[in-house]
N, C-alpha and C positions, 0 to 999 in steps of 0.2 A: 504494500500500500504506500509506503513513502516514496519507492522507487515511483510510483505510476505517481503522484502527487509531484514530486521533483521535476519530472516530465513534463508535465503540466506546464507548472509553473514556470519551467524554465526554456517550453518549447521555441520562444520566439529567439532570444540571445543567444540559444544552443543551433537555432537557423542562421543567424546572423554571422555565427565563425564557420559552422559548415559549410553554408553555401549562398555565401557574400555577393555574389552576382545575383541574385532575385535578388538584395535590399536593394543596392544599384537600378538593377533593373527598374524595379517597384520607384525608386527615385524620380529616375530620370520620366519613367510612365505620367504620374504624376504629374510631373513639370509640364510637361508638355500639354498634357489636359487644362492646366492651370494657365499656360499660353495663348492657346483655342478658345480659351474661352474668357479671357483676358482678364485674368486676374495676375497682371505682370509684380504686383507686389503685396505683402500683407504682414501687420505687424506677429500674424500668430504662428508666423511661419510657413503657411497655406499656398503664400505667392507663386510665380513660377521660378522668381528671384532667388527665393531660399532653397526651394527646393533642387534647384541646379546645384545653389553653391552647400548643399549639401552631398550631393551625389561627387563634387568634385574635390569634397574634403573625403571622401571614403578613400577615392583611390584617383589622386594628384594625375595619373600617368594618361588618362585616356583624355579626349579629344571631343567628347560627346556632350561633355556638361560644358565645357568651354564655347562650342558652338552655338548650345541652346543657350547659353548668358550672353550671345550677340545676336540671336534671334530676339532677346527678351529687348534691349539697348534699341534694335532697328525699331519694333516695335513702341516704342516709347517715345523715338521718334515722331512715330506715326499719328500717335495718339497726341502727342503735342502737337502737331500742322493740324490734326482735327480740332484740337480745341482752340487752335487761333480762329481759323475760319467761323465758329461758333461763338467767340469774343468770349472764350470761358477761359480770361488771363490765367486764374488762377491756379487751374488746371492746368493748364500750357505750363507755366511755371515746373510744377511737380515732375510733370513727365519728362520735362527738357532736364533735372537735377537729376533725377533717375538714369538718363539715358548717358548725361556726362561721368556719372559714376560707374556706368558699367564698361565707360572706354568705346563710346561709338569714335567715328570717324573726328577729328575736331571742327576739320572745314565744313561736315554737315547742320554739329551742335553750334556753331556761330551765326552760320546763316540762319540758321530758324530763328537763335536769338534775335538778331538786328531784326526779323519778321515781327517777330512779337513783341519789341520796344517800340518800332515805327509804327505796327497796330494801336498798342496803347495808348500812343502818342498821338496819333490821330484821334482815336475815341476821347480821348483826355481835355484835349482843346489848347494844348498848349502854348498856343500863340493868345490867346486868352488868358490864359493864368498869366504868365510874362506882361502883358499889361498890365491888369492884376496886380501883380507884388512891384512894379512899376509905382503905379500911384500910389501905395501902403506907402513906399520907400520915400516917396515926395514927401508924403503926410505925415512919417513921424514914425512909422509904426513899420517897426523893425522886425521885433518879436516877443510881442506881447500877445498874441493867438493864433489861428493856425492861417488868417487870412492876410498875416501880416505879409511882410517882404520877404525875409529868410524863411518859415518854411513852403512859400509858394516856389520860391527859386530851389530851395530843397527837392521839391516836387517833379520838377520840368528835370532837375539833372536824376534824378532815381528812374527815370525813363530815357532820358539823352543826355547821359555825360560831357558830351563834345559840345552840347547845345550853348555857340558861343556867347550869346545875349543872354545866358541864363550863369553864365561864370561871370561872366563881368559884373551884373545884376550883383550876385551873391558876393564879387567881391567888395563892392562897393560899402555894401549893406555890413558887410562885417567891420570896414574899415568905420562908418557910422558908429556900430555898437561900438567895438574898441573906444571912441572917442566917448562915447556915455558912460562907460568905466572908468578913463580918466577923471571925467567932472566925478563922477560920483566919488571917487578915491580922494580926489582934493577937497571936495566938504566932507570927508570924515566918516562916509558912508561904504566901509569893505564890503556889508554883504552885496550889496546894488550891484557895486564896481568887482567883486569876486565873480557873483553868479554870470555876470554879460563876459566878463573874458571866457570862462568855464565854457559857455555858451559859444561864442567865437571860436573854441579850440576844436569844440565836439565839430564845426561842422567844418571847418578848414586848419587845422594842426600847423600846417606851411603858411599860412596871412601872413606877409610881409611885417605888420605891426606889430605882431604877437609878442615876438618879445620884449620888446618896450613896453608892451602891459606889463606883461608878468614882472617885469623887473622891477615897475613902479604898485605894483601890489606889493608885493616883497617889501620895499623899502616901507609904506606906509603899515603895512601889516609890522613889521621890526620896530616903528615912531611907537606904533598902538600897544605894543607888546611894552614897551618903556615908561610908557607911562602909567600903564597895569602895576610895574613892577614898583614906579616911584608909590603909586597908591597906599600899593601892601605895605611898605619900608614905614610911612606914613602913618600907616594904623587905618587907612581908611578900608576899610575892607569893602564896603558895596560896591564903590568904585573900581575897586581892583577885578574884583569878580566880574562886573559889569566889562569889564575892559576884554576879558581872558575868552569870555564869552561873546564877545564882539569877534576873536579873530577867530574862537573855533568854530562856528556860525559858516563864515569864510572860508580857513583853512581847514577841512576837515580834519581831524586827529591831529593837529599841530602839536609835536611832541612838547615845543615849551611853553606854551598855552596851557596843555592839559598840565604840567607840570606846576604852574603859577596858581593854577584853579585850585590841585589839589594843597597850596603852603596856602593859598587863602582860607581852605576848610582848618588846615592846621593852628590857621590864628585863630580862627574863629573859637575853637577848639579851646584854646589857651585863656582865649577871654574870658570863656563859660569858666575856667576854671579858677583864673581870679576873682571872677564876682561872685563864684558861689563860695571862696576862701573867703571872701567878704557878708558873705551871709545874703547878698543881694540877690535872691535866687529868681524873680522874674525875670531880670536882666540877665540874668547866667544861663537861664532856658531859652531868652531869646535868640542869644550867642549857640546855645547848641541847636537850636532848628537850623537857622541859617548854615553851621557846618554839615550840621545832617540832610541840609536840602542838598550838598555842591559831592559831601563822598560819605555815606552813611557807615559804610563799612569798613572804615579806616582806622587803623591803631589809637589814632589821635582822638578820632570822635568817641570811638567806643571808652575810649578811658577817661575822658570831659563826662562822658553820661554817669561814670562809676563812680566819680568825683562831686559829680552834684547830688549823687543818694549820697552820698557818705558825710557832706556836706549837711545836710539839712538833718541825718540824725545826729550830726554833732550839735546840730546847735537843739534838739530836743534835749540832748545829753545835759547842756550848759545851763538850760533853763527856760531856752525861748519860749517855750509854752506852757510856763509854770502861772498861778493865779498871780492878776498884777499883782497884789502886795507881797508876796514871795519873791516875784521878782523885781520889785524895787529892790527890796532889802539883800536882795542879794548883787544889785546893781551897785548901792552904794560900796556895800563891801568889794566890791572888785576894784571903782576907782578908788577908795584907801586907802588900797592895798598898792596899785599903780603908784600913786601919789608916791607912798613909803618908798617904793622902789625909785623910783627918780630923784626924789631926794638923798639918798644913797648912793645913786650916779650910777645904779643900774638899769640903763634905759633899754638894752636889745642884751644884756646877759644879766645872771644865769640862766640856760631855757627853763621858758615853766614857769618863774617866779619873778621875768624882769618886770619892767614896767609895760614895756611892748606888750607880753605874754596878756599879762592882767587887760590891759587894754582891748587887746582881740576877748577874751573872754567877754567884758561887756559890751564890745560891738555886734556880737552875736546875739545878747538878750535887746538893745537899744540901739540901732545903730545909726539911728538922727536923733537921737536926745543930746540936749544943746550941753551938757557936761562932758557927755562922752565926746563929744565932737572938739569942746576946747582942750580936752586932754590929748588928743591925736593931735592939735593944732602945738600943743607945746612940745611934744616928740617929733611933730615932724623933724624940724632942723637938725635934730640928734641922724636921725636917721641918712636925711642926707649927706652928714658929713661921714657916716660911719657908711655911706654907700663908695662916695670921693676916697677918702684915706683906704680903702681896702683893695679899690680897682687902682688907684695908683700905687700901690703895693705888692701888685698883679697877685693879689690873694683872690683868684673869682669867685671861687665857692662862697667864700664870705661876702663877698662883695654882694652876691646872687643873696645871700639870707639877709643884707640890709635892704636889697632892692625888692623884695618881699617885704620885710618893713614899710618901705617907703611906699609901696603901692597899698598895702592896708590903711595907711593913716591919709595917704595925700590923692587915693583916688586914679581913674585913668584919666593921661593925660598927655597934652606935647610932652610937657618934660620928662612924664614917665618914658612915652616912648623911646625919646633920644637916647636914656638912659638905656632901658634897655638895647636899641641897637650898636651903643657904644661895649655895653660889654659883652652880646655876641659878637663884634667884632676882634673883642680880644681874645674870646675863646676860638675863632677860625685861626688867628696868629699863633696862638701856643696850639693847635691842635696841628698846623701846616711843622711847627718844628716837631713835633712828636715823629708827623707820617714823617717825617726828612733823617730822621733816627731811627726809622723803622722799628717803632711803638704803636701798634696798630692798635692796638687796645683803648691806647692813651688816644688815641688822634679820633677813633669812633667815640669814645667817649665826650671827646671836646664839639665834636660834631654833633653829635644829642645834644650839649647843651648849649649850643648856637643857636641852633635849627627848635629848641624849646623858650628859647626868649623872643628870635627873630625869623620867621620862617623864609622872610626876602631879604635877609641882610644881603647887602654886596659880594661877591664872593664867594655864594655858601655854596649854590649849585655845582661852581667849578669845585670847592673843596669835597664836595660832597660823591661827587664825578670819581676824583682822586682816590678819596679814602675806599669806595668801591672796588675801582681798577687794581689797587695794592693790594688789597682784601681778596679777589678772585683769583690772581698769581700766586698768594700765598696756599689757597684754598686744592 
């Protein structure tokens, strides 16, 4: 029983090594019926097309399947001169593709062609359209819909290439647009002046002008990109972002663009996390939408989100939402306690217990009550000089924990920022002589806390470039 079941099952592939001339045979059968009756092609395999170039994958060496794939070609032919006569372009098309693929003659597949461009050409109206995009081009209207100037001269060359009124036409029309990407580039407007060269290039690559566009996009997309970059340096972040998004708009995936967008998300990032170090926690969430609208899933944002919980149960921990009379009294007692420190002349040491510490303590329960606020007022100056003496002493870490001082008691501001981009720029200096020592440790570390004060300082990208490239040699 398995025997006669094996049989069975395997009578056909057990025919096929036996006696390989019937599938052949059966092949070529086929084709030929599939010929006859004109089905020269088919995606399921059924064509006459497959089934030849089946029979002549069996066995390469005969003559029979080779012959019926140029019976299949003539015929395609044929069937193409029929469907010009019939104005069925579209089918003419088909068959003339089919008939070039199977290798007919080429002087036959040419001349049908120029048949069936001159037909269409004729059906078309083309000396009509060329009017037509004639007047658009007078009136103003380039390519702004399909009855404009360029795609009606589009039109007239997809049937007559050579059709000399219809290159000049088009190239005229190109040299026109080009010149609307200039004006548009020189008020300030990349995407306008991007998309019409874009536009210029898709339909002539070779326009004479072309690269004097692209070259003056270039340059104003580089002005655009500078002044994104002054923005960030600035503190200005909407602008910046606004900026990065103006040329990636333009420049699709602009590597330094996206690169600007993402140290904008990274301020933004850093801001949420001073003001919720500040207890200012709408303004801290405002700071993290905005990073999380530009890169949600970035180290930076995700850890400003981890900072603002941790933030807001500190200040549960400190008192913030204890009954007011609890936490008066426990306000007073913290400026005191401030006070005792300062008069002691411990204003930023020991942690814990200076007068800073105490201070932050009741900025978290009050942080506009008019006590609290003149106490930050008479440490501020402490702080700034203890921000000065430490960065000129190129102590940064220290330097970094007054200037943390300084921004709790004096707020964001110009001079915070200066400050801080002053001493990310000393940590890109001592992080550049680290990597020049080959302290790669030292140099990534000094690059964190650059790129955590200032995410556009001057110079950070290229060190940052650096410390990389060192990093993957090593690696």
């Amino acid at each position: 029983m398995l025997v006669l079941l094996a049989l069975v099952l395997l009578r056909q592939p057990l025919a096929d090594r036996l006696w390989p001339d019937s599938r052949l045979q059966q092949l070529r059968s086929d084709a030929a019926a599939a010929l006859r009756e004109g089905r020269l092609t088919s995606p399921d395999g059924r064509g006459a097309r497959e089934l030849y170039e089946a029979a002549l994958a069996l066995d390469p060496d005969r003559d029979e399947a080779r012959s019926g794939l140029t019976r299949v070609g003539q015929a395609a032919l044929v069937r193409a001169e029929q469907a010009i006569v019939q104005r069925r372009y579209a089918d003419a098309h088909a068959a003339l593709a089919l008939a070039s693929e199977l290798a007919v003659p080429r002087a036959q597949a040419d001349a049908l062609e120029q048949r069936l461009r001159a037909r269409e050409a004729a059906d078309a109206g083309l000396d009509r359209v060329l009017m037509q995009a004639a007047q658009a081009r007078a009136a103003g209207h380039l390519d702004d819909g399909e009855n404009a100037a360029l795609p009606l001269y589009q039109r007239v060359l997809a049937l007559q290439p050579d059709r000399v009124e219809a290159l000049e036409g088009r190239e005229d029309t190109l040299a026109d647009l080009l010149q609307q990407a200039r004006q548009a580039l020189a008020h300030g407007d990349l995407l306008a002046g991007a998309a019409r060269i874009r536009r210029a290039q898709a339909a002539d690559a070779g326009h004479g002008e072309l690269p004097d566009a692209l070259a003056e996009l270039a340059r104003r997309a580089d002005a655009r990109r500078g002044e994104a970059e002054r923005e960030l340096r600035r503190g200005r972040l909407s602008e910046a972002a606004e900026g990065y998004r103006d040329i990636l708009a333009a420049l699709h995936e602009d590597p330094a663009a996206q690169r600007g967008l993402g140290a904008v998300a990274s301020a933004y990032a850093q801001r949420s996390e001073r003001l919720a170090a500040d207890f200012r926690f709408d303004e801290a969430a405002a700071a993290l939408r905005a990073a999380d609208a530009i890169a949600p899933a970035t180290a930076a944002v995700v850890e400003a989100r981890q900072h603002l919980e941790r933030a807001r149960q500190s200040r549960k921990r400190l008192g913030g939402e204890l009954p007011i009379a609890q936490r008066q009294q426990r306000l007073r007692t913290l400026l005191a306690e401030a006070a005792a420190a300062e008069a002691r002349g411990e204003l930023l040491a020991p942690p814990g217990d200076s007068a800073y510490d105490k201070l932050r303590a009741a900025q978290a329960i009050a942080p506009q009550d008019p006590k609290v606020r003149a106490a930050a007022a008479r440490l501020l100056p402490a702080a700034r000089r203890c921000f000065e003496n430490e960065l000129r002493g190129n102590r940064l870490s220290r330097a970094g924990e007054c200037l943390d001082a300084r921004r709790a008691l004096e707020g964001e501001g110009a001079a915070l920022v200066d400050a801080r981009r002053r001493l990310a720029q000393r940590w890109i200096a001592v992080g550049d002589e680290r990597l020049g020592a080959g302290e790669l440790r030292a140099a990534q570390a000094a690059l964190n806390a650059a790129r955590a004060l200032d995410a556009g300082a001057a110079g950070l990208e290229d060190f940052a470039n650096r410390v990389r490239v060192a990093t993957a040699g090593v690696n």
